[in-house]
C-alpha positions in Angstrom: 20.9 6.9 21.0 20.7 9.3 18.0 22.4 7.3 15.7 19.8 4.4 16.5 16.8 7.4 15.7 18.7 8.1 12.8 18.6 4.4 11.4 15.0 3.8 12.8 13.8 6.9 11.1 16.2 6.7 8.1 17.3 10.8 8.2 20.3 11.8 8.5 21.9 14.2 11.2 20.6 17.6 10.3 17.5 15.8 9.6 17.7 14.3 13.1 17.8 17.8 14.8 15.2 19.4 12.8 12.7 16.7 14.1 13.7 16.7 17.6 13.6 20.2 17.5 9.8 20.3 15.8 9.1 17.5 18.7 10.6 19.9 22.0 8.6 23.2 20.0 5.3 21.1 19.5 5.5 20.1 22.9 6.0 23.4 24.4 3.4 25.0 22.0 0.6 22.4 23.3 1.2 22.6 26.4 1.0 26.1 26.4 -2.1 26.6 24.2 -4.1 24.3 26.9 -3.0 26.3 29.5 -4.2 29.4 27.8 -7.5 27.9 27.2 -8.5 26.5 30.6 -7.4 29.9 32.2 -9.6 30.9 29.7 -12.4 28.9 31.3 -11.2 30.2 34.9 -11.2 26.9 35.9 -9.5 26.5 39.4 -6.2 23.8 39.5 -7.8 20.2 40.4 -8.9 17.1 39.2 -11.0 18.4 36.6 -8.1 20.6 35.1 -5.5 18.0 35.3 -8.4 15.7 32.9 -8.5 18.5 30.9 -5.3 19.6 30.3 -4.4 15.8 29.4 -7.4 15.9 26.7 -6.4 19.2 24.9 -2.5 18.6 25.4 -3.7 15.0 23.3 -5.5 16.9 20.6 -3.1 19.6 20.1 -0.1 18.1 19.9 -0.3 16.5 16.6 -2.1 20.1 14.9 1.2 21.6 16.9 4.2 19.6 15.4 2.6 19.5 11.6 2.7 23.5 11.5 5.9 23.7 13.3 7.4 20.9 10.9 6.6 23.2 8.1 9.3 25.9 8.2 11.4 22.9 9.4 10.6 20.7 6.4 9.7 18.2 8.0 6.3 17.7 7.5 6.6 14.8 5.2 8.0 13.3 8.0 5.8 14.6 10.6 2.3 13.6 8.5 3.7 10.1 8.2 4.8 9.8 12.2 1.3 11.2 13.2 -0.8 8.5 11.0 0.8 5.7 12.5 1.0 7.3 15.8 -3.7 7.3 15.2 -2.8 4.0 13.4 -2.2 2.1 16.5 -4.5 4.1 18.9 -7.0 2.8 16.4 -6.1 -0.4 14.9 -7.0 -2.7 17.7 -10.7 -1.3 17.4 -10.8 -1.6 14.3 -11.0 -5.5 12.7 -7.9 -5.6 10.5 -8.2 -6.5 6.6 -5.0 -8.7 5.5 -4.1 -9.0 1.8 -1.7 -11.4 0.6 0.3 -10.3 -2.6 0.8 -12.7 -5.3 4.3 -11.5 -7.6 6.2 -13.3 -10.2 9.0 -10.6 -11.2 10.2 -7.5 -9.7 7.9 -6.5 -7.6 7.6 -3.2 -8.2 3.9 -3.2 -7.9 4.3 -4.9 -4.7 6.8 -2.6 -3.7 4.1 0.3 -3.9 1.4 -1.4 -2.5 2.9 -2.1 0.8 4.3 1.4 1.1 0.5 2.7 0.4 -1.1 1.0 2.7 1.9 1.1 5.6 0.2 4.0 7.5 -3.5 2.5 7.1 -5.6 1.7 9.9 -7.0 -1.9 8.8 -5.5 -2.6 5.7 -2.0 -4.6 5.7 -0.2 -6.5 3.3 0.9 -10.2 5.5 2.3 -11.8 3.0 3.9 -12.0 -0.3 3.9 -15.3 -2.6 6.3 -15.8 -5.6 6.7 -18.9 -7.9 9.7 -17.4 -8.7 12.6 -18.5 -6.0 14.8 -15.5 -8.1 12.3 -13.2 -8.5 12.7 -9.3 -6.9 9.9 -9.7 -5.3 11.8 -11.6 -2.1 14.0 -8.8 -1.7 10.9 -6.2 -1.5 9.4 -8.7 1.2 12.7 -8.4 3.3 13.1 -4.7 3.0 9.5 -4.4 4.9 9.9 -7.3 6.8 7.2 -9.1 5.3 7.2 -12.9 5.2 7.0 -14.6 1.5 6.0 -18.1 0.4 8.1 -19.3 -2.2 5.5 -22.0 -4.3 5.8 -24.4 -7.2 3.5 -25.6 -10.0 1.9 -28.5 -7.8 1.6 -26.2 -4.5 -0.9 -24.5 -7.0 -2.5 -27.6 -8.4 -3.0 -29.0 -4.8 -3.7 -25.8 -3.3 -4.7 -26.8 -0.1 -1.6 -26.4 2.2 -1.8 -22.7 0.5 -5.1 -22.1 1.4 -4.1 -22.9 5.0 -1.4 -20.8 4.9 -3.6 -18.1 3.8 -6.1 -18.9 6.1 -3.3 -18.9 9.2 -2.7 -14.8 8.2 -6.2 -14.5 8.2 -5.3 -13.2 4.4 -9.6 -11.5 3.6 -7.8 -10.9 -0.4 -5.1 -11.7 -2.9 -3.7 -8.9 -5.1 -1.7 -10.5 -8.1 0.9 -8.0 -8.7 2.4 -9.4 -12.2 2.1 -13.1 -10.8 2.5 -15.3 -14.0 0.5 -18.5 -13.4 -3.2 -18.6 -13.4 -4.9 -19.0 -10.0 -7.1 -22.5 -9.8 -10.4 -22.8 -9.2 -9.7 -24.4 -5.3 -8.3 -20.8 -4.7 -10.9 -18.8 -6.4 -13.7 -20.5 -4.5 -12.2 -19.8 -1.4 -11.6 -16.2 -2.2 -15.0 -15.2 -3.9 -14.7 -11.5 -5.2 -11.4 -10.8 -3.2 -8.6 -11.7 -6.0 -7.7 -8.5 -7.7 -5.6 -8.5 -10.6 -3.5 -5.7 -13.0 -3.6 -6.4 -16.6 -1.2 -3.9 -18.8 -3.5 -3.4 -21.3 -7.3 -2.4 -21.9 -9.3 -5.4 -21.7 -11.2 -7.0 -23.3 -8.3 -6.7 -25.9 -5.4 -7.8 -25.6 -5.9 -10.3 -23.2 -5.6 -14.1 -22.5 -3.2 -16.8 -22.2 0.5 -15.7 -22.8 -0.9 -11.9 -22.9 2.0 -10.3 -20.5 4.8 -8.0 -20.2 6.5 -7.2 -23.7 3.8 -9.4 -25.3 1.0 -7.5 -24.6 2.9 -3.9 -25.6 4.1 -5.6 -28.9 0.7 -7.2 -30.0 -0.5 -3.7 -29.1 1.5 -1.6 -31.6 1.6 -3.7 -34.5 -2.1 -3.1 -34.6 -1.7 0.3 -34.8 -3.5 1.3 -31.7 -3.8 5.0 -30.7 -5.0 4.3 -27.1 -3.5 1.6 -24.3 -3.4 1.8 -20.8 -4.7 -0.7 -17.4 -7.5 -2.8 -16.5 -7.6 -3.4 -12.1 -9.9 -6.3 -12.1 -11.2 -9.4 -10.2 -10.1 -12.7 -10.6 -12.6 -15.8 -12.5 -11.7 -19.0 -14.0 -11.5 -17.4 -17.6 -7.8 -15.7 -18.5 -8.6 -11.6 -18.2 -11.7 -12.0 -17.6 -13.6 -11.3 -14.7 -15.2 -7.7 -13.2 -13.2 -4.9 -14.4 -12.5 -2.3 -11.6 -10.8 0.3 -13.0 -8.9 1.5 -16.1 -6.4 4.1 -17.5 -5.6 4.9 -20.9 -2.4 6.4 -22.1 -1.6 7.4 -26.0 1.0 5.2 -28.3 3.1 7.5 -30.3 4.5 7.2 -33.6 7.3 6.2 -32.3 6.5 3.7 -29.6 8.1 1.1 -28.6 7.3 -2.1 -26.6 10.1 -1.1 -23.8 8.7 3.1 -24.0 4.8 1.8 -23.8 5.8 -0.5 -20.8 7.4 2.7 -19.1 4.4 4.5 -19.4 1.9 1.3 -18.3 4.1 1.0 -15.0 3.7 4.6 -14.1 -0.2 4.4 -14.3 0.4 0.8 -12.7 2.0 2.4 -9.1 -0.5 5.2 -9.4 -3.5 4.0 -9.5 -3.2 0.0 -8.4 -3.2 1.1 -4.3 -6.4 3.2 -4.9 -7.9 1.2 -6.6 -7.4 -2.2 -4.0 -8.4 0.6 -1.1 -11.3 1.6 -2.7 -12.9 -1.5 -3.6 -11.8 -2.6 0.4 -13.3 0.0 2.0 -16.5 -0.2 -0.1 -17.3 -3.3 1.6 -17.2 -2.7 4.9 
């Protein structure tokens, strides 16, 4: 039994018994604290207590196990547990929002996404499609148990069996996440202001056909620029084109290289890609 908590919660032993020990405290602490309260009240044992005691034992609990986690350190732990503990209560009031994450390399990106958006209430990730039947972005949809669509060049010119696909997730947007092919119009139209894209530079420069990866960062230092950073915006027909979102700049040094101004694009990239998709979500609703 504990070694199956301890893969299911990936901690190790000690880990194991600090969190078991944070739940038997928590326990004990709420239960106590609603005692105190409704003898507080002088409320006399009955129905009306036994409600009671269920209600403030319910509220309690979580408040009781995030301060006992702290001199346990196990919080981390703890804040994550509670959220999707409210994430189910909630979820099946709550009209879930599925994106669908489009990936052509690594998935890194992807990779940062789905974690950010694990302990949501509406917002999941269903389903990743790669063009790419090597690409990293397969084993990222395996280690969250995510299933992936692996497409070729005429699944995206005759888009239609992907558009049902989509439509069978009940995908609501498509986040391309360094996906290497530019969506068709057939896929556009059916998504209309719900394809979000991440371009590793600040556009309107620097963008286009063939603007990607090391491309962009070289075409960016041989001119000399002092400035480059991200551009989170929706998807058009035009290359780099359509509503910007969101951007972050970051400084080139003297020194900079294509592989050192990538480095510091990807770090602004995992920040600030999540919000960004969340925000623009939840505006909408």
């Amino acid at each position: 039994m504990f070694k199956k908590l301890q893969k299911k919660w990936g901690v190790n032993s000690i880990q194991l018994m600090l969190i078991l020990t944070t739940f038997a405290l928590g326990g004990s602490a709420c239960a106590r604290l609603a005692q105190l309260f409704l003898q507080y009240l002088n409320l006399e044992k009955g129905l009306l207590w036994g409600v009671l005691d269920i209600i403030l034992i319910t509220f309690l609990w979580p408040i009781c196990v995030l301060l006992i986690s702290i001199p346990l350190f196990q919080f981390r732990f703890f804040k994550n547990y509670t959220k999707k503990i409210f994430t189910k209560i909630f979820k099946s009031q709550i009209k879930n929002h599925h994106l669908c994450i489009f990936a052509s390399g690594a998935g890194s990106n992807a990779d940062k996404i789905i974690e950010h958006f694990q302990a949501h209430p509406f917002i999941r990730v269903v389903l990743i499609v790669t063009n790419n039947p090597h690409a990293g972005v397969i084993q990222i949809a395996n280690k969250h148990q995510i299933p992936y669509e692996i497409i070729t060049n005429n699944d995206l010119l005759d888009s239609k069996p992907l558009i049902q696909k989509l439509e069978s997730k009940a995908v609501r947007t498509i986040i391309l996440a360094g996906f290497l092919k530019k969506i068709p119009s057939s896929i556009i139209n059916q998504f209309p202001n719900q394809i979000i894209n991440i371009h590793p530079a600040l556009l309107p420069k620097y963008g286009g056909k063939g603007m990607y990866g090391d491309a962009v960062h070289t075409a960016v230092i041989a001119n000399k620029e002092s400035e480059s950073g991200i551009t989170i915006h929706l998807v058009d027909e035009i290359y780099d084109h359509g509503i910007i979102l969101f951007q972050k700049t970051c400084s080139i040094d003297q020194k900079e290289t294509p592989a050192s101004l990538a480095a510091k694009i990807h770090k602004l990239e995992h920040s600030f890609f999540p919000e960004t998709i969340q925000a623009y979500i939840e505006k909408q609703r």
